[in-house]
Structures are given as C-alpha cells and as structure tokens.
C-alpha positions, 0 to 999 in steps of 0.5 A, a space after each residue: 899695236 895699240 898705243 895707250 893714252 898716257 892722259 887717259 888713266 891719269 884722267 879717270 884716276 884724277 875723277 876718281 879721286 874727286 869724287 873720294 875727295 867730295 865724299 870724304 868731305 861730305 862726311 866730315 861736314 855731317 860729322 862736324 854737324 852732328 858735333 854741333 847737334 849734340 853740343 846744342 843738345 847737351 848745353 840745353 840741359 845745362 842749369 846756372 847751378 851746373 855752371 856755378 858748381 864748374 866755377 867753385 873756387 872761382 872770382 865772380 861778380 853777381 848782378 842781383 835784380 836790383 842792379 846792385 853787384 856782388 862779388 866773392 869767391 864761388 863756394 857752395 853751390 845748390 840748385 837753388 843758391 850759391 854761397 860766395 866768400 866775400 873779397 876786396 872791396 866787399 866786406 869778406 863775409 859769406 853770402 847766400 844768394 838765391 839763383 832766381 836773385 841772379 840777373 847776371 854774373 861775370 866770371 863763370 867759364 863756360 864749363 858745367 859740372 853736374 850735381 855729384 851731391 845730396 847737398 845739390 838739392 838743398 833747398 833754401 829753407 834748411 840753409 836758413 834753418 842752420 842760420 837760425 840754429 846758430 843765432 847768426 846774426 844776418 844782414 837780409 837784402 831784398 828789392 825793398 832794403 836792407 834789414 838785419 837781426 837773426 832769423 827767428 823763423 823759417 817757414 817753406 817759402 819764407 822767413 821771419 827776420 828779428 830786427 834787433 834795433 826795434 824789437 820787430 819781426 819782419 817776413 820776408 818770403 823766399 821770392 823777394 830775398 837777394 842776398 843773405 850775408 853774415 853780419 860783421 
C-alpha cells in the first residue's frame, strides 16, 4: 500500500494558489493604470470654462494679470468669459472677466462640466454689445487702469469706451481687457 504525502498536495495547492493570486494581482495593477490612463486622457480635454461651469453658484477668488484679486459668486460662465456676482468686501456688482484675464483662481473644485448651451459659445463681443444696448454705465479694468462711462462701440476685438468725465473715447482692445463691472 502506498502512503500519500500529506504535505504533497497541500504544496502545489498552495503554488497554485500563488501564481492565481500573482495573476489576480497583475491585473488589477493593469486595470488600475489603465484607470489612471484614461483619467490623465479626459483631464487633457478639460478647459478652465469647463471647470468654472462646474462651480456655478461657487465663492471664488480670481487672480487677474495685474496681480489685483476679484472675488464673487460664480455666475454665467462661457468659453471666453465668467461673469461673478460680487461679495463682501468687493462692491456686490457683477464682473464680466475674460478667461484669458485669469492668472489664477481660488475656489474651483476639481470637477468639470461641459458646455450643455448656445450661450457656451458666446463670445465677449455680443456680451458687450448688451451693455451698449443698455447704456450701462461701466468701470473698464485694463493693465494700464481704470476707465469708466458706457460703451459706445464694440468692434470684433475691441470696444470703445465713452469716458463720461472728459467727453473722450478711449479704445480698449479685447486682449488688454481684466475686468468689465457695473458701475455703482
């Protein structure tokens, strides 16, 4: 009669269930980086529109390119602008900033939405243009100042500012803009 190595199958058993294990954890490895793969793949698509429409309704601080902050509840936002509600201690009018006016901004989640609107792919020129529409009276931020009056003009990359103190025009292109606010 043959005797059976009681440590014999309990031994390939156990290699056996090694090299499952390994394999189990090899692909959960190649799972978890082709996770990551895509995740690297999809925030390369993300815009800073998509991240501020994700934060609509959201506190943020902006840093605009002449270092001055801005900081206001995130309203309407565009591919090429964010409109902010102001908050406490800024004056509470709205600002229409210019996303290529941003140098940083505080607040945003890390989430993204989508454009889901025609509105998303409105353009700076046919916001201003409802601001001349209406008269409003403005307050223009640029690199070089403040100007403020009502837009008399808005051209494709600029606009025309009538300064109500002196009577005079000033043309701001779209590049130089920061900020356009309602004026108190």
């Amino acid at each position: 009669m043959t005797t059976v190595d009681p440590a014999g199958p309990t031994r390939w058993e156990a290699l056996f269930g090694d090299l499952e294990a390994q394999a189990r954890a090899q692909s959960a490895a190649e799972a978890d980086a082709l996770v990551s793969e895509l995740t690297r793949a999809e925030h390369a698509t993300m815009t800073l529109a998509d991240r501020f429409r994700a934060g609509v309704g959201a506190v943020v601080t902006l840093e605009l390119l002449d270092g001055a902050p801005l900081r206001g509840v995130v309203r309407e936002v565009a591919d090429e602008w964010v409109l902010l509600q102001g908050v406490r201690p800024e004056p509470a009018s709205q600002h229409l900033v210019p996303l290529a006016a941003t140098a940083g901004v505080h607040g945003l989640a890390r989430q993204a939405a989508s454009a889901t609107s025609r509105r998303d792919g409105l353009g700076l020129g046919p916001v201003l243009r409802t601001l001349q529409r209406d008269r409003a009276r403005v307050t223009v931020r640029t690199l070089s100042g403040v100007v403020g009056g009502r837009i008399g003009r808005v051209g494709r990359d600029h606009l025309d500012i009538d300064v109500l103190d002196d009577r005079g025009t000033r043309l701001v292109p779209f590049t130089a803009l920061l900020v356009v606010s309602e004026a108190p």
